[in-house]
C-alpha positions as CSV (number, residue, x, y, z in Angstrom):
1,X,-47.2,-10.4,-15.3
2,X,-45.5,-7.0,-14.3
3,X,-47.3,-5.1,-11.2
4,X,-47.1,-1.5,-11.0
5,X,-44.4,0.1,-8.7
6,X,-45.6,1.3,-5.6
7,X,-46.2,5.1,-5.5
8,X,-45.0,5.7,-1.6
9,X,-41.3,5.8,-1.2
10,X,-39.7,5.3,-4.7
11,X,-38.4,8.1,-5.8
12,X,-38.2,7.1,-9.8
13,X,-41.6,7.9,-9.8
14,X,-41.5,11.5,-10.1
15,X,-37.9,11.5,-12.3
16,X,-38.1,12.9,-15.6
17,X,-35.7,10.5,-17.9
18,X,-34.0,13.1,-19.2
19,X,-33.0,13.7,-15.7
20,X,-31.2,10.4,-15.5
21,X,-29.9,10.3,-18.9
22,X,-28.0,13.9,-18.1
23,X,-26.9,12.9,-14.1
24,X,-29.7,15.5,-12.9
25,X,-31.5,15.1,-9.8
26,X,-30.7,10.7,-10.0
27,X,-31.9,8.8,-6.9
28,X,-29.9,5.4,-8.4
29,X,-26.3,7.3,-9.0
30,X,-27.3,9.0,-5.4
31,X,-27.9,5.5,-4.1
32,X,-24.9,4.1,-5.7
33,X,-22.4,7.4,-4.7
34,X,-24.1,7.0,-0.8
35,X,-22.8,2.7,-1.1
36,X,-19.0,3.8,-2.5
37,X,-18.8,6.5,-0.2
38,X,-19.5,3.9,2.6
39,X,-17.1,1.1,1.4
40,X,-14.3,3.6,1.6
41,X,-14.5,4.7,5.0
42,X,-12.2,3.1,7.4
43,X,-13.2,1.2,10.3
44,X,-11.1,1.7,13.5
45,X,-9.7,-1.5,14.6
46,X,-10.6,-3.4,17.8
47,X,-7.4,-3.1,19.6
48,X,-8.0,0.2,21.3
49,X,-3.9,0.8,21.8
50,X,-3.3,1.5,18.4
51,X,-3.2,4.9,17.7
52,X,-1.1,5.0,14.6
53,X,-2.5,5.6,10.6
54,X,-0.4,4.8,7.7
55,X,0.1,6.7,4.8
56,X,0.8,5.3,1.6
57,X,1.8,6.5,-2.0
58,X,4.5,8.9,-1.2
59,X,6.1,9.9,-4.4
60,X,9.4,10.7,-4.0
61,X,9.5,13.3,-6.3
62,X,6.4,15.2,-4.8
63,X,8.7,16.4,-1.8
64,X,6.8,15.3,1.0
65,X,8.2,16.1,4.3
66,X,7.3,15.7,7.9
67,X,6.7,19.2,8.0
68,X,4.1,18.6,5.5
69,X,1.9,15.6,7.1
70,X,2.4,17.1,10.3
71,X,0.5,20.4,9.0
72,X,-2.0,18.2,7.7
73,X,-2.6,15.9,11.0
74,X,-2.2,18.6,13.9
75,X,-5.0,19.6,13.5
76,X,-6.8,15.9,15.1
77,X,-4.6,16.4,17.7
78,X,-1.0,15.7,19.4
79,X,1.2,14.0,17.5
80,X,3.4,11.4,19.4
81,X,5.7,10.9,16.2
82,X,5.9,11.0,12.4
83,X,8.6,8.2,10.5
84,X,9.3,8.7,7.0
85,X,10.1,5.3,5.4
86,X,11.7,6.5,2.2
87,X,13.0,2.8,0.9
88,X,9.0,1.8,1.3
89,X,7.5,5.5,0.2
90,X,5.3,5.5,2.9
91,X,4.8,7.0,6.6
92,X,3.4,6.2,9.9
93,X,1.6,9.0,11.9
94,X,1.3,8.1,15.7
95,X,-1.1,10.2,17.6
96,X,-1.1,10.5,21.2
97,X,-4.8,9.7,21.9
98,X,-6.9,7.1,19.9
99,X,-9.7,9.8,19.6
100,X,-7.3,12.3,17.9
101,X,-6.3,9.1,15.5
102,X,-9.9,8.0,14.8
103,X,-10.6,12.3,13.4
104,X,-8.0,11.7,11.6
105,X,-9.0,8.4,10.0
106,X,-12.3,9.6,9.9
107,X,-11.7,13.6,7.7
108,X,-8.4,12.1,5.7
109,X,-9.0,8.1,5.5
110,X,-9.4,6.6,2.4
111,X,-7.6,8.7,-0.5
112,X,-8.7,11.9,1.1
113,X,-5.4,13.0,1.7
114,X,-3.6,15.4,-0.9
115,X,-0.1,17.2,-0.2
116,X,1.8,18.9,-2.8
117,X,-0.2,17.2,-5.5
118,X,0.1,14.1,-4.7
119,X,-2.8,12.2,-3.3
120,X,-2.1,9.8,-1.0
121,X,-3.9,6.8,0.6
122,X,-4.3,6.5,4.5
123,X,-5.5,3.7,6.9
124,X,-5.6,2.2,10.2
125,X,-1.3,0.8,10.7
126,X,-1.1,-2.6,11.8
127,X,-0.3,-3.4,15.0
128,X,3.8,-4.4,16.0
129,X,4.4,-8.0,16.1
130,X,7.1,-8.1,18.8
131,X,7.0,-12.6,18.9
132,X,9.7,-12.7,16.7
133,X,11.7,-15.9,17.1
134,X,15.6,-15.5,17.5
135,X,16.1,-17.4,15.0
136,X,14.0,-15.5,12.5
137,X,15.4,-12.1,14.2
138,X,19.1,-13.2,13.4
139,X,17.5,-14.0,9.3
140,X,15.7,-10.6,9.7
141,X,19.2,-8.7,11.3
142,X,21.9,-11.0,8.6
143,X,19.0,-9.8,5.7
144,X,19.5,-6.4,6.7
145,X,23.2,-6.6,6.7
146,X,23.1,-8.3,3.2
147,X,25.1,-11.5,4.2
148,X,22.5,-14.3,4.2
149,X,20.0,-13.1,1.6
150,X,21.4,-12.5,-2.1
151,X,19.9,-9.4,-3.5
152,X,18.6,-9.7,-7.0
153,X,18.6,-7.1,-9.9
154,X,15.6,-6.6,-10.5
155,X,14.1,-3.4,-12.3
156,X,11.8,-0.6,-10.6
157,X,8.2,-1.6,-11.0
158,X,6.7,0.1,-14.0
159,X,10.7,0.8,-15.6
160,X,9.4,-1.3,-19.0
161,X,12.9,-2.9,-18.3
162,X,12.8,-6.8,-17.8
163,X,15.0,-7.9,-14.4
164,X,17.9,-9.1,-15.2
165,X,18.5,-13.2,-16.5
166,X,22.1,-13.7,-15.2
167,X,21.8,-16.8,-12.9
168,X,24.7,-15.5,-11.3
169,X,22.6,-12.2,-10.0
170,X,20.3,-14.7,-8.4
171,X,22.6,-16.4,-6.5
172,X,23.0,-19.5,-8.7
173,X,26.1,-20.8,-10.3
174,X,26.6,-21.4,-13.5
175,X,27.1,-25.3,-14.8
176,X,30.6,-26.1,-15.3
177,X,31.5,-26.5,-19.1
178,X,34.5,-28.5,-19.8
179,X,37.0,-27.6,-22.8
180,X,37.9,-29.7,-25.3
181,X,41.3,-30.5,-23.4
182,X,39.8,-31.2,-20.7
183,X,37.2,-33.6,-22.6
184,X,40.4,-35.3,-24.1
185,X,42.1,-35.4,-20.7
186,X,39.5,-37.1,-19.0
187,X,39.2,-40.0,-21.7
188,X,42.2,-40.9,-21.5
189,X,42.1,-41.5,-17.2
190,X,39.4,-43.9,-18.4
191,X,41.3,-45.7,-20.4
């Protein structure tokens, strides 16, 4: 058996349904903008020494400069440094101060964060790993360099092109086909 709502605190009491068929004065699509607009907001992390955000997205067609982000992050605060990583389309924003990083964060975390046209996603960078082995730092430099790590052809994400099939592109050698002659030759050292 249904019971009646409660009159005191429920606010779809009072709504017409009109209201909530058109968007008008909606406690649920309040309730449910109020819960996405809390998922989205970044949480500071719990090591206090970073003071770095990362901004992701970059389209390298928008023009995006450091001149750009920095007129967009001054205003938090000093800026320590601002590193463009073109190869990765993204950039780090280090702030002097964790309180000037955590404004930032706070106003332009999230997808809040539009230059030229181009919005762009910014969060909390993770902290440097500086335990690297020296064996995995020789891997890491010989990677770099192109001498240990075969790089493969593949297509831009999103091209519509498939990456290339050519085993030799991947690093692996084609099987050895013999010829005829040498079909016939080898018979013969058998026999």
């Amino acid at each position: 058996r249904h019971e009646m709502p409660k009159p005191e605190g429920n606010d779809l009491n009072d709504q017409n349904i009109r209201d909530r068929y058109h968007g008008t004065d909606d406690p649920v699509a309040k309730k449910i903008l109020k819960q996405a607009a809390e998922k989205f907001q970044l949480e500071a992390p719990q090591d206090t020494s970073i003071t770095t955000l990362y901004i992701g997205g970059i389209d390298p067609n928008a023009q995006i400069g450091e001149s750009n982000i920095r007129a967009e992050f001054e205003e938090f605060g000093q800026i320590d440094s601002i590193v463009l990583v073109e190869k990765s389309n993204c950039a780090f924003v280090e702030f002097t101060s964790r309180q000037s990083a955590e404004k930032a964060a706070a106003e332009k975390g999230g997808s809040n964060l539009v230059i030229n046209g181009a919005r762009l996603r910014v969060s909390w960078a993770k902290p440097k790993s500086g335990g690297m082995s020296a064996s995995s730092s020789a891997l890491v430099q010989a990677a770099a360099e192109g001498s240990a790590i075969k790089q493969t052809a593949l297509a831009p994400a999103g091209s519509g092109v498939y990456p290339s099939m050519n085993p030799m592109v991947h690093g692996n050698a084609p099987i050895p086909v013999a010829t005829p002659e040498q079909r016939a030759r080898q018979d013969k050292k058998q026999y």
